[in-house]
MMTF fields as JSON, N, C-alpha, C and O atoms, coordinates in Angstrom:
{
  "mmtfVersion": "1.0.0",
  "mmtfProducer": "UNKNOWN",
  "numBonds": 363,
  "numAtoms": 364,
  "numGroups": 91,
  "numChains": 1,
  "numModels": 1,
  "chainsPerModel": [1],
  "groupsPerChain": [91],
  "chainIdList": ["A"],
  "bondAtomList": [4, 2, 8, 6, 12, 10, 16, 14, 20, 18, 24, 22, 28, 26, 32, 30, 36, 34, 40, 38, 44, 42, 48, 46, 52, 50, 56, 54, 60, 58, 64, 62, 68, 66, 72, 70, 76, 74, 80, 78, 84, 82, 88, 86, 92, 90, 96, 94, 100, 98, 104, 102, 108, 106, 112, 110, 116, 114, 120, 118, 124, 122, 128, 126, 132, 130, 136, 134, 140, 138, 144, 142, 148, 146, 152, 150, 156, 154, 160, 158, 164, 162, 168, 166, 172, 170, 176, 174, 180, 178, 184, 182, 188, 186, 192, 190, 196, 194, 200, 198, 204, 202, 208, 206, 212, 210, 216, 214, 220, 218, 224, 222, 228, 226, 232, 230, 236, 234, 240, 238, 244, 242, 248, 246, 252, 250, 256, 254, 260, 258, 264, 262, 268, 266, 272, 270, 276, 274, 280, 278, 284, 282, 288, 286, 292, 290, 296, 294, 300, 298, 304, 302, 308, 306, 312, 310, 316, 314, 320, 318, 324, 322, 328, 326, 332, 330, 336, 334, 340, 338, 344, 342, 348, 346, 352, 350, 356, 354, 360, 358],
  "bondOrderList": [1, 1, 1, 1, 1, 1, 1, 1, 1, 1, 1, 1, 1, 1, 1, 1, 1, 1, 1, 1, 1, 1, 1, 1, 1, 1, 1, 1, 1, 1, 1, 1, 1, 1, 1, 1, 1, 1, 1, 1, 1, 1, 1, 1, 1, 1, 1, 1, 1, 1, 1, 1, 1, 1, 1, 1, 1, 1, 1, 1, 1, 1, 1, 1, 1, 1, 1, 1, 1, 1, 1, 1, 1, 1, 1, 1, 1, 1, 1, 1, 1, 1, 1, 1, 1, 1, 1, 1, 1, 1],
  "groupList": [{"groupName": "UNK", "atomNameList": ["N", "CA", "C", "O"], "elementList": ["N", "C", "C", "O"], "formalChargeList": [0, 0, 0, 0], "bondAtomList": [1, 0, 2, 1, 3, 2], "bondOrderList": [1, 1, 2], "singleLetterCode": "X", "chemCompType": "L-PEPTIDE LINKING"}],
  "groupTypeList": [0, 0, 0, 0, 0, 0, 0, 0, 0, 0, 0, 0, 0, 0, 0, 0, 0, 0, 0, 0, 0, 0, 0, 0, 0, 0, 0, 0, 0, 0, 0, 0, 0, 0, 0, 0, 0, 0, 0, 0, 0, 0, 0, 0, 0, 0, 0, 0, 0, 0, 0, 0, 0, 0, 0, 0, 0, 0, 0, 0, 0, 0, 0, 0, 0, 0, 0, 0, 0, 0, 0, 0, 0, 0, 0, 0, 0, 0, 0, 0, 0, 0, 0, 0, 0, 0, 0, 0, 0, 0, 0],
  "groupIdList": [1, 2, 3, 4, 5, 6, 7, 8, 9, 10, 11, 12, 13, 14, 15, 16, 17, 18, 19, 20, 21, 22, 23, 24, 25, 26, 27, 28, 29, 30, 31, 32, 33, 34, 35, 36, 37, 38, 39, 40, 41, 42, 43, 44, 45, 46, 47, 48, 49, 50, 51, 52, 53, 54, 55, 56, 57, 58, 59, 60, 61, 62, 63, 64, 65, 66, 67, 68, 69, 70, 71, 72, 73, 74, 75, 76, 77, 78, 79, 80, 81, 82, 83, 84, 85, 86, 87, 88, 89, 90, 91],
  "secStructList": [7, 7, 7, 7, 7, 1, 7, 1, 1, 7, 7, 7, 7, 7, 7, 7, 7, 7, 7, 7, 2, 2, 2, 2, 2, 2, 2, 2, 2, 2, 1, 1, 1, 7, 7, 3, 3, 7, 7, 5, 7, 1, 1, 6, 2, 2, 2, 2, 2, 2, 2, 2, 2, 2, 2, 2, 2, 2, 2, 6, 6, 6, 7, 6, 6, 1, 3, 3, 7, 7, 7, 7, 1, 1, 5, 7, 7, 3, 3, 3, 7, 7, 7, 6, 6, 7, 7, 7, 7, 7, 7],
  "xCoordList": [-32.07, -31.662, -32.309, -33.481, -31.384, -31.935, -31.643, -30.926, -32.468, -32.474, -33.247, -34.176, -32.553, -32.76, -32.267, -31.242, -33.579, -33.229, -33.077, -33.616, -32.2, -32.443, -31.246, -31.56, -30.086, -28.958, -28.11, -27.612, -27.918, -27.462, -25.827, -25.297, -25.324, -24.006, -23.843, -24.246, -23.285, -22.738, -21.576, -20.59, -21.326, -20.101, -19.143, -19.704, -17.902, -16.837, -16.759, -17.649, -15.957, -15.83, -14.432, -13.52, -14.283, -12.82, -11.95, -11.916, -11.269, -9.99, -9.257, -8.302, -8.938, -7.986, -7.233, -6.679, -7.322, -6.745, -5.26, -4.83, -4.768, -2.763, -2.187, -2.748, -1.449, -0.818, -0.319, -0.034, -0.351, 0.501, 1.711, 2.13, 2.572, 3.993, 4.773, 5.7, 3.681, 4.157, 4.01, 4.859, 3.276, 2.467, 3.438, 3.695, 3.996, 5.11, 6.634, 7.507, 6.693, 7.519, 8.053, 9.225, 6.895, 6.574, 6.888, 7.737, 6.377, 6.427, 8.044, 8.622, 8.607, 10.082, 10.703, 11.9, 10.374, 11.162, 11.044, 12.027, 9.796, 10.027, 10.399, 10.687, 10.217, 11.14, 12.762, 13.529, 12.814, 14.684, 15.065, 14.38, 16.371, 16.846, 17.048, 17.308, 16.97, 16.857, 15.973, 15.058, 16.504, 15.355, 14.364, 13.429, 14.883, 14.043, 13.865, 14.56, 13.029, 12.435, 11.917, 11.019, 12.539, 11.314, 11.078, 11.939, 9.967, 9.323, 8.858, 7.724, 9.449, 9.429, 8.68, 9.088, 7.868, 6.923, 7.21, 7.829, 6.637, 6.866, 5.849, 6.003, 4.789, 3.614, 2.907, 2.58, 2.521, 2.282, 0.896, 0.857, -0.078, -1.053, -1.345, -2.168, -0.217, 0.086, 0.635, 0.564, 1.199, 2.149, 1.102, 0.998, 0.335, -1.181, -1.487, -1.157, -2.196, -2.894, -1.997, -2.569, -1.035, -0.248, 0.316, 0.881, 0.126, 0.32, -0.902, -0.957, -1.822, -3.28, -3.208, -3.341, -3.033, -3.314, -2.333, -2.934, -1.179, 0.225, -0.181, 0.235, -0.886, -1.776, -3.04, -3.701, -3.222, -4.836, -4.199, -4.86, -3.129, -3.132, -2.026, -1.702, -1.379, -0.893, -2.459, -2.593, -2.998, -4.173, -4.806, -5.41, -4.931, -6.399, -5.19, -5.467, -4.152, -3.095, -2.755, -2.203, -3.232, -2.546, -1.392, -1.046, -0.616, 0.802, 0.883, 1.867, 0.775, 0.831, 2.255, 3.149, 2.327, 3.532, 4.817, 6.027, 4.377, 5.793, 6.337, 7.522, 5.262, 6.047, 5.023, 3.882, 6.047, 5.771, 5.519, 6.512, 4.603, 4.699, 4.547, 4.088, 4.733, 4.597, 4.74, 5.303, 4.471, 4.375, 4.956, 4.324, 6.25, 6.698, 7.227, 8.096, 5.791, 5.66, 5.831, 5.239, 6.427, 6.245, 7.229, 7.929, 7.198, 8.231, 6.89, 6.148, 7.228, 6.462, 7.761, 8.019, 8.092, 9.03, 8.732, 8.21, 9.048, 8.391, 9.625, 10.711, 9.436, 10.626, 9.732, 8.51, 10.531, 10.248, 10.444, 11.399, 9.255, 9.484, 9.707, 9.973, 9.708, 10.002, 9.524, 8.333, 10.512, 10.362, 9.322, 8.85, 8.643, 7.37, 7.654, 8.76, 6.429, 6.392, 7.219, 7.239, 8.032, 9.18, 8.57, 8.469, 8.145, 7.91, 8.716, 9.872, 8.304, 9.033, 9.234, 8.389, 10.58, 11.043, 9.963, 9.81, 9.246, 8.92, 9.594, 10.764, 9.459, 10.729, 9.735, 10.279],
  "yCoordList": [1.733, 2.298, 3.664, 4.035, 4.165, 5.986, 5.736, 4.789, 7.049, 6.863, 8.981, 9.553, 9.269, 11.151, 11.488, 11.221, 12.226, 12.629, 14.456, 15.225, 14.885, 16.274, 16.454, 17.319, 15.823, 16.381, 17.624, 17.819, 18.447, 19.319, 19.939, 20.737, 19.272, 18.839, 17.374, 16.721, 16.796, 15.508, 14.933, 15.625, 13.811, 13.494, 13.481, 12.949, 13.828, 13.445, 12.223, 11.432, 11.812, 10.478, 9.843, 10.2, 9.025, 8.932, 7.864, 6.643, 8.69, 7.827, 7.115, 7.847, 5.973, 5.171, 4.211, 3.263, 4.742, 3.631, 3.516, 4.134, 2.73, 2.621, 1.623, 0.528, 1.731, 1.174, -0.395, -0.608, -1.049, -2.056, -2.238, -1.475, -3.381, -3.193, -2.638, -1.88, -3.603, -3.711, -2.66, -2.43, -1.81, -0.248, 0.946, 2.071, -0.008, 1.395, 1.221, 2.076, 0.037, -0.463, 0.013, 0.236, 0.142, 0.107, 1.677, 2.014, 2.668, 4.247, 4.646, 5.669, 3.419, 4.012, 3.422, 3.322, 2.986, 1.775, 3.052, 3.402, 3.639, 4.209, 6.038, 6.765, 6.223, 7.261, 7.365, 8.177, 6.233, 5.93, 5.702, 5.889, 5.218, 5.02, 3.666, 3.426, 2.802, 1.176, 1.075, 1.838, -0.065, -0.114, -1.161, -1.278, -2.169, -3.147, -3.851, -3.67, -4.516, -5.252, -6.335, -6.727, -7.025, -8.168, -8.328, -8.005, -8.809, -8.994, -10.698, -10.916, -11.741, -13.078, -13.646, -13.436, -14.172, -14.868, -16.064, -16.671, -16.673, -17.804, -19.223, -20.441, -18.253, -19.185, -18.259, -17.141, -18.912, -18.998, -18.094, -17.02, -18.375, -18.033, -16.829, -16.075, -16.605, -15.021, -14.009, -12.782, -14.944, -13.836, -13.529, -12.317, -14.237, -14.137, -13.119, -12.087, -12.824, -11.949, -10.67, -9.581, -10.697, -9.529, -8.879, -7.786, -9.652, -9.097, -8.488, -7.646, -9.114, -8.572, -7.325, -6.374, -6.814, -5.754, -5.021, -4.38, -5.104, -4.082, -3.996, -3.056, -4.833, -3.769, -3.34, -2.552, -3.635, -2.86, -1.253, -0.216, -1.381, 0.114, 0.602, 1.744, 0.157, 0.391, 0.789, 1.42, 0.267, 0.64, 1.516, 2.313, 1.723, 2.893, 4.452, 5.629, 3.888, 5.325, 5.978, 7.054, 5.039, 5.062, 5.358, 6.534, 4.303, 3.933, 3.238, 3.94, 2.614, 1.832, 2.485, 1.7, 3.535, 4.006, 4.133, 4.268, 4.076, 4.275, 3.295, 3.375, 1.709, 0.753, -0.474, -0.418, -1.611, -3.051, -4.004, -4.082, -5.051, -5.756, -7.339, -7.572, -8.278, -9.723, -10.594, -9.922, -11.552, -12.529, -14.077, -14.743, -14.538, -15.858, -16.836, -16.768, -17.765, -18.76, -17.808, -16.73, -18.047, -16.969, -15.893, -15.626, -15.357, -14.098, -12.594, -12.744, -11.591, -10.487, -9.309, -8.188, -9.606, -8.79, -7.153, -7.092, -5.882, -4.914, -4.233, -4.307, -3.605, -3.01, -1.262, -1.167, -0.255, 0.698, 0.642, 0.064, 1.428, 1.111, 2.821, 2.971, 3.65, 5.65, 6.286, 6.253, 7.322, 8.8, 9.096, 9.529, 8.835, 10.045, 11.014, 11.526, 11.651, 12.88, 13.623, 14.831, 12.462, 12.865, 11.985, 10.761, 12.781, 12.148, 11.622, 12.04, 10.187, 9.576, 10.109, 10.925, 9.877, 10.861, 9.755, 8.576, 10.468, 10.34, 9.721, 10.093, 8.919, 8.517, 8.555, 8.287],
  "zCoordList": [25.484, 24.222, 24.09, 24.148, 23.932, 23.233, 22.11, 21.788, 20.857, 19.62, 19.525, 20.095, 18.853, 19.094, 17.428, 16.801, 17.067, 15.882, 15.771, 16.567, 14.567, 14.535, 15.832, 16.65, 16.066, 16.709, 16.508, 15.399, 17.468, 16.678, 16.674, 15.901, 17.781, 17.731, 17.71, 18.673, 16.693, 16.33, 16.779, 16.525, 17.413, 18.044, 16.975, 16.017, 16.656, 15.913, 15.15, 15.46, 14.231, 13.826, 13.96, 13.215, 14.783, 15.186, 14.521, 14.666, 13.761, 12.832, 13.225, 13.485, 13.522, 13.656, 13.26, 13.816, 11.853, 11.038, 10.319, 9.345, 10.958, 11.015, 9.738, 9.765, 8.917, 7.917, 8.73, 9.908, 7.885, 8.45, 7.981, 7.111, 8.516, 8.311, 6.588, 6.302, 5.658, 4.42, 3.973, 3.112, 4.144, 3.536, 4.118, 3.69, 5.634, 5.652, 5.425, 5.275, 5.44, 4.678, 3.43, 3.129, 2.689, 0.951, 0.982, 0.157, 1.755, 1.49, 1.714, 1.346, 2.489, 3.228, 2.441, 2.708, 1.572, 0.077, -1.082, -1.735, -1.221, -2.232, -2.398, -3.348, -1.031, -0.532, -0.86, -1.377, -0.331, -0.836, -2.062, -3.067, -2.006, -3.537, -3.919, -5.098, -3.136, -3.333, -4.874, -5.185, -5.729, -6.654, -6.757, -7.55, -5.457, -5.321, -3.967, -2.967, -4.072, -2.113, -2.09, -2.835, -1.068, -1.318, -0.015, 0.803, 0.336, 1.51, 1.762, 1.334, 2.291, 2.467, 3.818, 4.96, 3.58, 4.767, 4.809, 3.934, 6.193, 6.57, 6.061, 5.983, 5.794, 5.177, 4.303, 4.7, 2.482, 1.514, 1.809, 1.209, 2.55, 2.749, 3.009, 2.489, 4.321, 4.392, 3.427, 3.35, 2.727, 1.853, 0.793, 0.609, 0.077, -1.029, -0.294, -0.878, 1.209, 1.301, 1.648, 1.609, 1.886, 1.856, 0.884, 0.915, -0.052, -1.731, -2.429, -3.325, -1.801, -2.364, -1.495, -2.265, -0.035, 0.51, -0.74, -1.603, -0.798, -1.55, -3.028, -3.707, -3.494, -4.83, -4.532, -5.208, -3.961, -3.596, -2.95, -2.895, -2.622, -2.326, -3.2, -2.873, -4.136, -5.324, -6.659, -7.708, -6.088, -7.351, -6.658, -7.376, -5.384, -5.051, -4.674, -4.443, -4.744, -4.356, -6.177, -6.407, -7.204, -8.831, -8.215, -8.103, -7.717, -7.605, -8.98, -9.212, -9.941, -11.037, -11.935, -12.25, -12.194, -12.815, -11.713, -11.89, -11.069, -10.054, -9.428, -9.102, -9.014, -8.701, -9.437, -9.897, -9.301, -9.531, -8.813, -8.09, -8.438, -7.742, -7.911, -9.029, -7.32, -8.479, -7.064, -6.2, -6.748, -6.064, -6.582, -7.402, -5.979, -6.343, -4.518, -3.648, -4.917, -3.537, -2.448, -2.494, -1.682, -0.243, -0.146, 0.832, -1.185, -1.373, -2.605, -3.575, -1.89, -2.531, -3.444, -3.006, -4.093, -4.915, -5.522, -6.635, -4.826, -5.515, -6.047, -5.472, -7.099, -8.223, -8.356, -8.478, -8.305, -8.805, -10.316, -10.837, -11.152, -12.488, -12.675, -13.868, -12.252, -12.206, -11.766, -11.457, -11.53, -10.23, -10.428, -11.479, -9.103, -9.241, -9.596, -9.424, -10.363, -10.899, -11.871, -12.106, -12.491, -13.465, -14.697, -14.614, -15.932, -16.904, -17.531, -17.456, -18.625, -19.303, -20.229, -20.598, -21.125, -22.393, -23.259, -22.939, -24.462, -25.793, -26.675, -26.578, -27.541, -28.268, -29.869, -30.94]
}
């Protein structure tokens, strides 16, 4: 083991981190004009945690005004609720 302090060129930090299916899925869903998706698994278990990944990056992207998402048994249902970046009229 080496251990060296006070480096003075630092190796890079190497990114490799790839969306998974649902996340690109989800960007090519709301790119388009479809107003709704559902995404259906084979087992219950999977689909919980694949619904938890699709708001977790609905909440850390503040996707929240622009889409919906809801979970019923092994089906993930997402609905656009409005255009990005187009405000709602006032009433």
């Amino acid at each position: 083991m080496k251990i060296t302090y006070d480096v003075t060129h630092l190796p890079e930090r190497k990114y490799q981190r790839q969306d998974s299916e649902e996340i690109t899925a989800l960007k090519v869903f709301l790119a388009g004009s479809q107003r709704n998706m559902v995404i259906e698994y084979e087992d219950p278990k999977k689909c919980k945690r694949r619904y938890d990944a699709l708001r977790g990056y609905r909440k850390n992207h503040k996707l929240e005004d622009v889409f919906d998402c809801y979970r019923v048994d092994h089906q993930v249902v997402i609905t656009k609720t409005k255009k990005k970046g187009r405000p709602t009229s006032a009433k």
